[in-house]
C-alpha positions as CSV (number, residue, x, y, z in Angstrom):
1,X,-6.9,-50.3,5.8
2,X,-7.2,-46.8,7.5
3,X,-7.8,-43.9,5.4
4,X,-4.9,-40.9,6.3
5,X,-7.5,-37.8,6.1
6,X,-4.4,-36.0,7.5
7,X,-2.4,-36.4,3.9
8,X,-5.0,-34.6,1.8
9,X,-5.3,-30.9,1.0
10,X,-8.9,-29.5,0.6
11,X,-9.1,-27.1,-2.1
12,X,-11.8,-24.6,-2.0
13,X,-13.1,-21.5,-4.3
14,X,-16.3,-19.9,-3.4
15,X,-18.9,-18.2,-6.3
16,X,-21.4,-15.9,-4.3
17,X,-24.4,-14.3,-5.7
18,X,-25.4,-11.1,-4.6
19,X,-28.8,-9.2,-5.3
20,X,-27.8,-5.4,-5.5
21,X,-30.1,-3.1,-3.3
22,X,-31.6,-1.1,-6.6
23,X,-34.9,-0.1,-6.7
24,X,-35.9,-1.4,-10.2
25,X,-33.9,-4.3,-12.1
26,X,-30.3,-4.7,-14.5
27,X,-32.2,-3.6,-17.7
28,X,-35.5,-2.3,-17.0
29,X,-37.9,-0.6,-14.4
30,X,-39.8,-3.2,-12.6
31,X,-39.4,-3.2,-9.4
32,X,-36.4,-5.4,-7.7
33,X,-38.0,-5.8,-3.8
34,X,-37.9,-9.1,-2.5
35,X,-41.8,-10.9,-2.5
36,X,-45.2,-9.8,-3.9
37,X,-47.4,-12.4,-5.5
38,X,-46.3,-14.2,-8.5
39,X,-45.1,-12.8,-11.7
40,X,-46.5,-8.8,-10.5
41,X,-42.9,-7.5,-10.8
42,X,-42.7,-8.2,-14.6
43,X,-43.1,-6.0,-18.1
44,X,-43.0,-7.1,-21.5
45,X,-38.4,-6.7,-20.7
46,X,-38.6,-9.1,-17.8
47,X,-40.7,-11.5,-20.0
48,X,-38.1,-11.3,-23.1
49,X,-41.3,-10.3,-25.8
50,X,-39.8,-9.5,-29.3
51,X,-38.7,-6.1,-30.5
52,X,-37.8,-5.2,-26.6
53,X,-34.6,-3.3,-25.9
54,X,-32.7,-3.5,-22.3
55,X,-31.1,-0.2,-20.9
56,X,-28.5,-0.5,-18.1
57,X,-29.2,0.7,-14.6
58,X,-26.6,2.8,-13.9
59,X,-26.7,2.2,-10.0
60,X,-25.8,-1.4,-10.0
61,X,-22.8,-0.4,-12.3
62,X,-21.8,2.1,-9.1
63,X,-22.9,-1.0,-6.1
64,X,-20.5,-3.2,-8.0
65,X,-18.1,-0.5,-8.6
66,X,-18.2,0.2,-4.4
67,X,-17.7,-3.8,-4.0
68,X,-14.6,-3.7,-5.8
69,X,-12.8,-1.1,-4.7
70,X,-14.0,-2.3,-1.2
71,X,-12.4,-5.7,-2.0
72,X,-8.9,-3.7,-3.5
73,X,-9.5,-5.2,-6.7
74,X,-9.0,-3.5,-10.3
75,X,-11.9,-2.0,-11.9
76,X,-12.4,-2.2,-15.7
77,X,-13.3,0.8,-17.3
78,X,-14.2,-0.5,-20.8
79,X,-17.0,-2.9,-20.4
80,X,-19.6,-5.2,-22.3
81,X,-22.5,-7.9,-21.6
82,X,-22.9,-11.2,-23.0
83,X,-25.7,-13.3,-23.6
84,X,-24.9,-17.0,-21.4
85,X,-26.9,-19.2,-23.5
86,X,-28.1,-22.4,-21.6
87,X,-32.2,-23.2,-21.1
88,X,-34.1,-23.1,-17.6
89,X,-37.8,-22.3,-17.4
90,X,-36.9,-19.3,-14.8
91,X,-35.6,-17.6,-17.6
92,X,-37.6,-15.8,-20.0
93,X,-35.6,-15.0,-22.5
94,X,-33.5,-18.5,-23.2
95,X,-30.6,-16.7,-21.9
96,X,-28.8,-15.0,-19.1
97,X,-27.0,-11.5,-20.0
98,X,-23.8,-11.8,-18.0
99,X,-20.2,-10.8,-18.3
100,X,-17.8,-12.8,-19.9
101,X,-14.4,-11.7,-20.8
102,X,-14.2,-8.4,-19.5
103,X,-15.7,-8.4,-15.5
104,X,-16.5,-5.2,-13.9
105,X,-13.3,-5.6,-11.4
106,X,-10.6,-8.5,-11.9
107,X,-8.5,-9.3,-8.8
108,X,-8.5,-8.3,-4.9
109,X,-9.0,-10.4,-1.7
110,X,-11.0,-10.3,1.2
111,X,-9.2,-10.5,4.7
112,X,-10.3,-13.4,7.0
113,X,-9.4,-14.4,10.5
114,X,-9.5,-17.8,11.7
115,X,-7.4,-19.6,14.5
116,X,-4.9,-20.2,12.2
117,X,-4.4,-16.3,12.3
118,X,-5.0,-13.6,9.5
119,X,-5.1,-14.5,6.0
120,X,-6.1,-12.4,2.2
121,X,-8.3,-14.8,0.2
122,X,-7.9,-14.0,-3.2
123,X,-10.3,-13.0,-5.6
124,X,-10.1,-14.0,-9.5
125,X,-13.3,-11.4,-10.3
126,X,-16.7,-9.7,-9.4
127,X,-18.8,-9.0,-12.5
128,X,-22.1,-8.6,-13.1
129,X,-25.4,-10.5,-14.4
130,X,-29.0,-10.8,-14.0
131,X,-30.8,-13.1,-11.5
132,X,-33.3,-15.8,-12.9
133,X,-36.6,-16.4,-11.7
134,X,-37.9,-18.9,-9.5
135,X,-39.5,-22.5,-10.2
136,X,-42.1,-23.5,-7.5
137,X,-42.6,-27.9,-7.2
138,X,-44.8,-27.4,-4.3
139,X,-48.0,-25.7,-5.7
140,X,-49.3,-27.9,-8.4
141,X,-48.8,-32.3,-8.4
142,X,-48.2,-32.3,-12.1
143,X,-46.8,-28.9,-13.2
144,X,-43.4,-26.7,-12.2
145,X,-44.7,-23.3,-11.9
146,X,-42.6,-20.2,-12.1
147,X,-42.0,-16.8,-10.8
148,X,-40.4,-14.5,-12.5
149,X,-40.6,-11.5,-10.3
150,X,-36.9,-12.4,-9.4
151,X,-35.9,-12.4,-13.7
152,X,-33.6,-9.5,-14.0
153,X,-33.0,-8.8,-10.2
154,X,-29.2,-7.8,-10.6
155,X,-26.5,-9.8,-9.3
156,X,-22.8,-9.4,-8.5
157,X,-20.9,-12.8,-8.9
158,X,-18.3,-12.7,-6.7
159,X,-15.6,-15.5,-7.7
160,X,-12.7,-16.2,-5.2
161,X,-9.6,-18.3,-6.7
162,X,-9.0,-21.9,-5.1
163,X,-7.7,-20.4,-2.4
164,X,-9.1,-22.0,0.6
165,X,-8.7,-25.4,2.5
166,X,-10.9,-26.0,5.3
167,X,-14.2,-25.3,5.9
168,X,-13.7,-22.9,8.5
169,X,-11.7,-20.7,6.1
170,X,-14.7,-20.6,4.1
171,X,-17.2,-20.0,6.7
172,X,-14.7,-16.8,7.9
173,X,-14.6,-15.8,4.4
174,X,-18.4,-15.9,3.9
175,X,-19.2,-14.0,6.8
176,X,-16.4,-10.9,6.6
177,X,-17.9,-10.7,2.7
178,X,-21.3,-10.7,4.0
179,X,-20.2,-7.8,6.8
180,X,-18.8,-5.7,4.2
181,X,-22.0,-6.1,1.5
182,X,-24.0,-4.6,4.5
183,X,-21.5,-2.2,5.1
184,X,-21.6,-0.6,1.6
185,X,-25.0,-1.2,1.6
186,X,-25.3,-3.1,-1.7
187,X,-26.9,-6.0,-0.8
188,X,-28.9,-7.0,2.7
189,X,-26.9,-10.2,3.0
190,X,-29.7,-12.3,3.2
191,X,-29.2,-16.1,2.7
192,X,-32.8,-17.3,3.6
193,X,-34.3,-14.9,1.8
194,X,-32.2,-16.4,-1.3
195,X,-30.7,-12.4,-1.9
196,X,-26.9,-13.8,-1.3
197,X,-26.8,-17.5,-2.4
198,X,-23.4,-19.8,-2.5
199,X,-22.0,-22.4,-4.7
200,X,-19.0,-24.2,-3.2
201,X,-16.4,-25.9,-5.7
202,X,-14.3,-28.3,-3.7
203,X,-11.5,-30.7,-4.5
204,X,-9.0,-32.7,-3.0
205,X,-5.2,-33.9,-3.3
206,X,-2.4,-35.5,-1.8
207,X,0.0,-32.2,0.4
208,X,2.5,-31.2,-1.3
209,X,1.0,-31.9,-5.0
210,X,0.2,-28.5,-7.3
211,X,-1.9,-30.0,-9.7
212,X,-5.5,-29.3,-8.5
213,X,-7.7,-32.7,-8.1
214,X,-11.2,-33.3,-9.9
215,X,-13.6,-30.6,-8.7
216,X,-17.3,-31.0,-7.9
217,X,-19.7,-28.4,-7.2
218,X,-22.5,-28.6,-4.4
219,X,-25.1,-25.7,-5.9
220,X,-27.4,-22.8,-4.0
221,X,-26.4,-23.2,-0.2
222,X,-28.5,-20.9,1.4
223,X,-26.6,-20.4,5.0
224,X,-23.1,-19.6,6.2
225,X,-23.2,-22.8,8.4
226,X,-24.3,-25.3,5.4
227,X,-21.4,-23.9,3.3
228,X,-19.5,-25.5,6.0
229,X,-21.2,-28.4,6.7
230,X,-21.5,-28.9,2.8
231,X,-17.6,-28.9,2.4
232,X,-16.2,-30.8,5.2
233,X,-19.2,-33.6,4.0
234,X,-17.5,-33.4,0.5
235,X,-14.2,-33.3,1.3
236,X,-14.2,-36.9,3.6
237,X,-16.4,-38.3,0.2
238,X,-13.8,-37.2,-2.2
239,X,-10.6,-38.4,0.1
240,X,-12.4,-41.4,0.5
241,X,-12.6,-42.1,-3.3
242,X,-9.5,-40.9,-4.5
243,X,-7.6,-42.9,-1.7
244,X,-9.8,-45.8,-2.8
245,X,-7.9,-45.2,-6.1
246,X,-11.6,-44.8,-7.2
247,X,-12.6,-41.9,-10.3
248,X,-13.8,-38.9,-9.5
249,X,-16.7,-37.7,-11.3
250,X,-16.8,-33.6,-12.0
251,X,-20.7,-33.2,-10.7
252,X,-22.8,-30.4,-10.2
253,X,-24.1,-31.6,-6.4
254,X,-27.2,-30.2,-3.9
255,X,-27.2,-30.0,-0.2
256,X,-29.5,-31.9,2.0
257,X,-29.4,-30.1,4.7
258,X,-31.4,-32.7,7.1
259,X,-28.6,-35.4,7.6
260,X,-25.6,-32.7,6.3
261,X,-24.8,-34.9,3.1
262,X,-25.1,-34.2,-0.8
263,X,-26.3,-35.8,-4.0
264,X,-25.6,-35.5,-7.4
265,X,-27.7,-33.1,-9.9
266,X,-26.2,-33.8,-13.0
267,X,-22.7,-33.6,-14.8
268,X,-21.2,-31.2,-14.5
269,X,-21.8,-28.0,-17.6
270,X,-18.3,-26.6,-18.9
271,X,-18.1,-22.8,-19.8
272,X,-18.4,-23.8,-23.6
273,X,-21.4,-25.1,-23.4
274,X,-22.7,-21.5,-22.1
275,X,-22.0,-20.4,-25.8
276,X,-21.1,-16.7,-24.8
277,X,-21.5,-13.7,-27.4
278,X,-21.5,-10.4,-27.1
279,X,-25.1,-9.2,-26.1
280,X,-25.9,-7.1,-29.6
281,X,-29.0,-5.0,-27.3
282,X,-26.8,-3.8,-25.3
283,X,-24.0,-0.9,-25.7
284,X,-20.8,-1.4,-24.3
285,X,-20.3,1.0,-21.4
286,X,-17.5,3.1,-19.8
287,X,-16.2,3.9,-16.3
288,X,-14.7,7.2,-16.6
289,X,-12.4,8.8,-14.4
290,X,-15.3,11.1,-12.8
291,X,-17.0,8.5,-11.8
292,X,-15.1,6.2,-10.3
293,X,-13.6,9.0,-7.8
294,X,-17.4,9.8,-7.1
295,X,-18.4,6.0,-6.0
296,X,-14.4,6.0,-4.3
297,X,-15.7,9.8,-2.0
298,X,-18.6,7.6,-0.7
299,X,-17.0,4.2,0.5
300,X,-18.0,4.4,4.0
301,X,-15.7,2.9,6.9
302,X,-15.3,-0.9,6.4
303,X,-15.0,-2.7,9.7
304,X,-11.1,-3.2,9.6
305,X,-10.8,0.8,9.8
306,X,-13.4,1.3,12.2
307,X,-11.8,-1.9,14.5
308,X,-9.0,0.2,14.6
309,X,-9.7,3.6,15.4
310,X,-11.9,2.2,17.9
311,X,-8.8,0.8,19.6
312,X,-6.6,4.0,19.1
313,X,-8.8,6.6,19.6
314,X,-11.1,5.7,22.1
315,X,-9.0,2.5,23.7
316,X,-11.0,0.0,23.4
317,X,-9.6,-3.6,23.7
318,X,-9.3,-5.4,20.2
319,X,-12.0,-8.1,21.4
320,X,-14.6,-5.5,21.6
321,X,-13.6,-3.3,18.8
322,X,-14.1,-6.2,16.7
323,X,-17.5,-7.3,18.4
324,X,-18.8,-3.8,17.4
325,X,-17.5,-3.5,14.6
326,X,-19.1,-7.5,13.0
327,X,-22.9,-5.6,12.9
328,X,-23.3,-2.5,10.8
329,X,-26.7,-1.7,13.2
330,X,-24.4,-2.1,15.7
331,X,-21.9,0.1,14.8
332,X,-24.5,3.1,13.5
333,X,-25.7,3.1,17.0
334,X,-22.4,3.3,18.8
335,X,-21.6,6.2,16.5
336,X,-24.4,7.9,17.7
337,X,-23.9,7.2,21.4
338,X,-19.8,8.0,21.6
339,X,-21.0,11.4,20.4
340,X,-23.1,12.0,23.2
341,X,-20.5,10.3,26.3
342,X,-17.0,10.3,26.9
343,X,-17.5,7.0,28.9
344,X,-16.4,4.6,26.0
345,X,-15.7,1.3,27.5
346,X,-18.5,1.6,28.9
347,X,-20.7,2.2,25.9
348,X,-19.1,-0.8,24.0
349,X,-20.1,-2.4,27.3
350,X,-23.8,-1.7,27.4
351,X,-24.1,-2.2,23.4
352,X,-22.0,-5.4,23.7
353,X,-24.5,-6.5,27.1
354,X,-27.7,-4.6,27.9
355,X,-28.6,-3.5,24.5
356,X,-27.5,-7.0,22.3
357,X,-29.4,-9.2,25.2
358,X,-32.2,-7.4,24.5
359,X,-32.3,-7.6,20.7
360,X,-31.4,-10.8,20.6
361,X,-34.0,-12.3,23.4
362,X,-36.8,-10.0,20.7
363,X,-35.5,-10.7,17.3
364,X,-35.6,-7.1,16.6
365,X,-32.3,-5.7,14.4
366,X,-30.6,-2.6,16.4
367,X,-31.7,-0.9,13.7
368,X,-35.3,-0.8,15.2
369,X,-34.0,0.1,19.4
370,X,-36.4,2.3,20.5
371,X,-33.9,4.0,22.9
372,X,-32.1,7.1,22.0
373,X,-28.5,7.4,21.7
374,X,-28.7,10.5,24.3
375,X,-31.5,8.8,26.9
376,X,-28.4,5.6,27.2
377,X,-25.5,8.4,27.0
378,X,-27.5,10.0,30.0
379,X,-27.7,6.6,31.7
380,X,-24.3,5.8,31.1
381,X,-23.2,8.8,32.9
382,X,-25.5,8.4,35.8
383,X,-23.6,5.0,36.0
384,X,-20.2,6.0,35.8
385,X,-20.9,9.1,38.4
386,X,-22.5,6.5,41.0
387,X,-25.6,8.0,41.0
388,X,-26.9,4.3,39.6
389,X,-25.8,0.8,40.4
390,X,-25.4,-0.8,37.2
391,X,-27.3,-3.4,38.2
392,X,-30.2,-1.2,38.8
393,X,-29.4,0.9,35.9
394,X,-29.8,-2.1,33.2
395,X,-32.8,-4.3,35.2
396,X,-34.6,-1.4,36.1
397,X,-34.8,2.0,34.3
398,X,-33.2,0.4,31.3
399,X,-36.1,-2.2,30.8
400,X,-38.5,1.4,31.4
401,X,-36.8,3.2,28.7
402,X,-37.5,0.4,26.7
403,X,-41.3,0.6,27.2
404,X,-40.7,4.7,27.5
405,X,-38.3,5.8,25.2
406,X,-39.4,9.8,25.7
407,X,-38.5,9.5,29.1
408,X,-35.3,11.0,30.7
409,X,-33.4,7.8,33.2
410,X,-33.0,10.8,35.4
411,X,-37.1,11.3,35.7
412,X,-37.2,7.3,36.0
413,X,-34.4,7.3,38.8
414,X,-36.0,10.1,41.2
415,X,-39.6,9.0,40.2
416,X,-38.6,5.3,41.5
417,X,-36.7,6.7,44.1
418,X,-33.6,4.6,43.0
419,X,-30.2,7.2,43.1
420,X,-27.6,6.0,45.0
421,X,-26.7,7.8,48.1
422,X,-23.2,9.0,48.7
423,X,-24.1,10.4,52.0
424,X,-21.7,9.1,54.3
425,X,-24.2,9.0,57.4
426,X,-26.6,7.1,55.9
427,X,-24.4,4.3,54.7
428,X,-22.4,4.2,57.6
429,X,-26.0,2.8,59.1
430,X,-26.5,0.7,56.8
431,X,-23.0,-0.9,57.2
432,X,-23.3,-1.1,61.5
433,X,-26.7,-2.9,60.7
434,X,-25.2,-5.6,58.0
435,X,-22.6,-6.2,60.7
436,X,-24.6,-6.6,63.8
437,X,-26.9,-9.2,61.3
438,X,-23.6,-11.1,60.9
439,X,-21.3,-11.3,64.6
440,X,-19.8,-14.9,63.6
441,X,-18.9,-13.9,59.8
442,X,-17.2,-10.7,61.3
443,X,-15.1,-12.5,63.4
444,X,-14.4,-15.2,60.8
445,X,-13.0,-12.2,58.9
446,X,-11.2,-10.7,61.6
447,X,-9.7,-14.0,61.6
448,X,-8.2,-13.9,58.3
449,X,-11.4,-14.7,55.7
450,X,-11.2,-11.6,53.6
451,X,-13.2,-12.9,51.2
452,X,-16.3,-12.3,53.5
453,X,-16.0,-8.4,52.0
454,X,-18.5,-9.4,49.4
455,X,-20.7,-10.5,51.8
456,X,-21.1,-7.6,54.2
457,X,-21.4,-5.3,50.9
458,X,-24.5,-7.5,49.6
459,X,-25.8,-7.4,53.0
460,X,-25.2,-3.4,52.6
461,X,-26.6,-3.6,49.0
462,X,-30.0,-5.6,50.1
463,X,-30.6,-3.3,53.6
464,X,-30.1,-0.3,51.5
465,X,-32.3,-1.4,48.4
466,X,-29.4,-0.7,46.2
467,X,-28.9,2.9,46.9
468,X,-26.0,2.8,49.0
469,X,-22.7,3.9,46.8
470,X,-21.0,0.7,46.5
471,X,-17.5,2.4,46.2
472,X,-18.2,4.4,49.9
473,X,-19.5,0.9,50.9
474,X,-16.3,-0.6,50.7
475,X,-14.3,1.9,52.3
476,X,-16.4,2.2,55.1
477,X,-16.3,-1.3,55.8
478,X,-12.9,-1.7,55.5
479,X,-13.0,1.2,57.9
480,X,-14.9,-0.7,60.5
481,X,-13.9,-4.3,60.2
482,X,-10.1,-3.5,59.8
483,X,-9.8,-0.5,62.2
């Protein structure tokens, strides 16, 4: 007997871990960057020795602060750590200080689009916690070693409510949450790099039921795309068993990412056997008024607001707007250029063509384009005044700015003798010689074969090395062939 995919409802509710972009770590001074060799970023804190006190970096307080009032959600001003008591070699301590009952912001959503249309996935909480360290199987046969450079990193834990059901939801989710950590610049987003990891708790149940089905949990997914692949490979196992009439065990599960299927870890841990308390080291802390209207003056632009002004202000079409507006490199850049043109559509066109050919073909972030925003601006304009063809313009002295970025594309132009010509002579020449090359296709076109205009003007185009002004082209052509 068939199994009816179609009658199940996937239910999905995300946990992402982000590493903040501080300096030094939650509750001491070592040093937070990603790397160096083994156990270098620790101290007598990171290690957990007796008699050592934490103290609480105030800069991740205002990174998760900017998350949440990113994400609309509430932000609790009367706050407190606890100690999350379970034991893994990775950390120090026997512990993990965490937030329990009171996290940093409660509530919110994050706006998603998917074919389905717009949708707010709602957020139950963000709070935050230290990272653990890291245990390494490969390097010795018969021992785990372990890292612990990464012990104390902090960590927002961003928790959505079971408020998905496919996996594309949850990869559109995933990557407008990733957009807006680079945005705020509290976290570089980066999955390989472990510095924003994902759990995915997934259930199913028959439509129209409310009562949620037996979850499981498939741990540390370390790309957008395996979140996916990771829940649609769940869901099918977990329809399968429940329409088999089959139990459903609550598991915590891995990822294998080679043939897109999981395995189970081990049952899975409820919160009571965290055995939260208060952490007695630390102070509670409070958000005061002050404050929170200090981190609220220095939210930057998030991409829905820029998306839109880009269409109002400057008239770009949505598609583009929202193209521009998925990379933060991206959008720094185009910042930089609109101030120096008036040509919009066509900046969003050479950042959207030119520009994100090249970075991608080199693996280089925009961040690192070696062209200035004024040197393209000038370009642009040479462009749009038909001084260039853009197809000279982004072969030729675009691929030369690249190599010589203190060069002006006017020097480049004259020096390669490339400016178009709007002299009317000299392309009328060019024209009487692309026809005389072609008697039979003029009189093909004089016999009702318009479309032989492109013809003539590549003709005109290849006679003429590109310098002859495409637009006075056309018209003369038109001139002679319909006159």
């Amino acid at each position: 007997m068939s199994i009816h995919y179609d009658a199940y409802e996937i239910v999905i509710g995300l946990e992402v871990h982000a590493q903040l972009l501080t300096q030094t770590k939650l509750f001491c001074g070592d040093s937070a960057a990603f790397g160096g060799e083994p156990n270098t970023h620790v101290s007598p804190v990171t290690l957990g020795h007796p008699g050592v006190l934490p103290r609480l970096n105030k800069k991740a307080v205002e990174f998760a602060v900017r998350m949440g009032l990113a994400c609309h959600s509430e932000i609790e001003r009367d706050n407190y750590f606890a100690r999350k008591n379970y034991f893994y070699p990775d950390l120090p301590k026997g512990y993990q200080v965490s937030q329990h009952t009171t996290p940093i912001c409660k509530g919110g959503s994050v706006k998603i689009r998917t074919r389905d249309g717009e949708k707010n996935v709602q957020l139950n909480r963000i709070h935050l916690e230290e990272d653990a360290g890291k245990s390494l199987h490969e390097i010795d046969a018969n021992y785990t070693c372990v890292d612990y450079n990464r012990a104390g990193v902090p960590l927002i834990e961003i928790v959505t409510e079971p408020d998905m059901h496919s996996g594309e939801e949850a990869y559109a989710y995933l990557t407008e949450l990733r957009k807006i950590l680079r945005y705020l610049e509290v976290c570089d987003g980066n999955m390989e790099e472990g510095s924003m990891r994902c759990d995915a708790n997934i259930s199913v149940r028959l439509k129209g039921d409310r009562v949620l089905g037996t979850k499981v949990e498939v741990k540390n997914l370390n790309s957008i795309r395996n979140v996916k692949k990771a829940i649609e490979y769940e869901a099918k196992r977990l329809i399968d068993l429940v329409d088999k009439g089959l139990p459903v065990e609550q598991q915590t599960r891995s990822f294998d990412a080679t043939d897109g299927s999981t395995f189970a870890l081990r049952s899975k841990e409820e919160a009571n056997d965290y055995r939260y308390f208060a952490d007695p080291d630390l102070p509670p802390f409070h958000i005061t008024d002050a404050f929170l209207q200090q981190v609220r003056d220095r939210l930057p632009a998030l991409p829905d607001e820029l998306a839109a002004k880009y269409m109002s202000s400057l008239k770009l079409p949505e598609y583009d707007a929202r193209v521009l507006c998925d990379d933060k490199d991206t959008v720094d850049y185009f910042e930089r250029l609109i101030a120096e043109t008036v040509h919009y559509k066509a900046a969003a066109n050479w950042l959207l063509g030119p520009v994100r050919s090249w970075s991608n073909e080199k693996g280089i972030p925009l961040s690192a384009f070696p062209v200035k925003p004024s040197a393209l601006a000038q370009l642009i304009g040479m462009v749009e005044e038909a001084q260039l063809s853009f197809s000279i313009a982004s072969s030729r002295i675009f691929a030369m700015l690249i190599q010589e970025p203190s060069r002006e594309p006017l020097e480049i132009a004259r020096s390669q003798n490339l400016l178009q010509t709007s002299d009317t002579g000299e392309v009328a020449a060019w024209v009487e010689q692309a026809l005389a090359r072609m008697p039979d296709k003029v009189s093909e076109y004089k016999k009702g074969k318009k479309g032989l205009i492109g013809l003539f003007v590549g003709e005109v185009k290849k006679l003429s090395k590109g310098k002859a002004d495409p637009r006075l082209t056309s018209q003369l052509l038109l001139e002679k062939l319909d006159g």
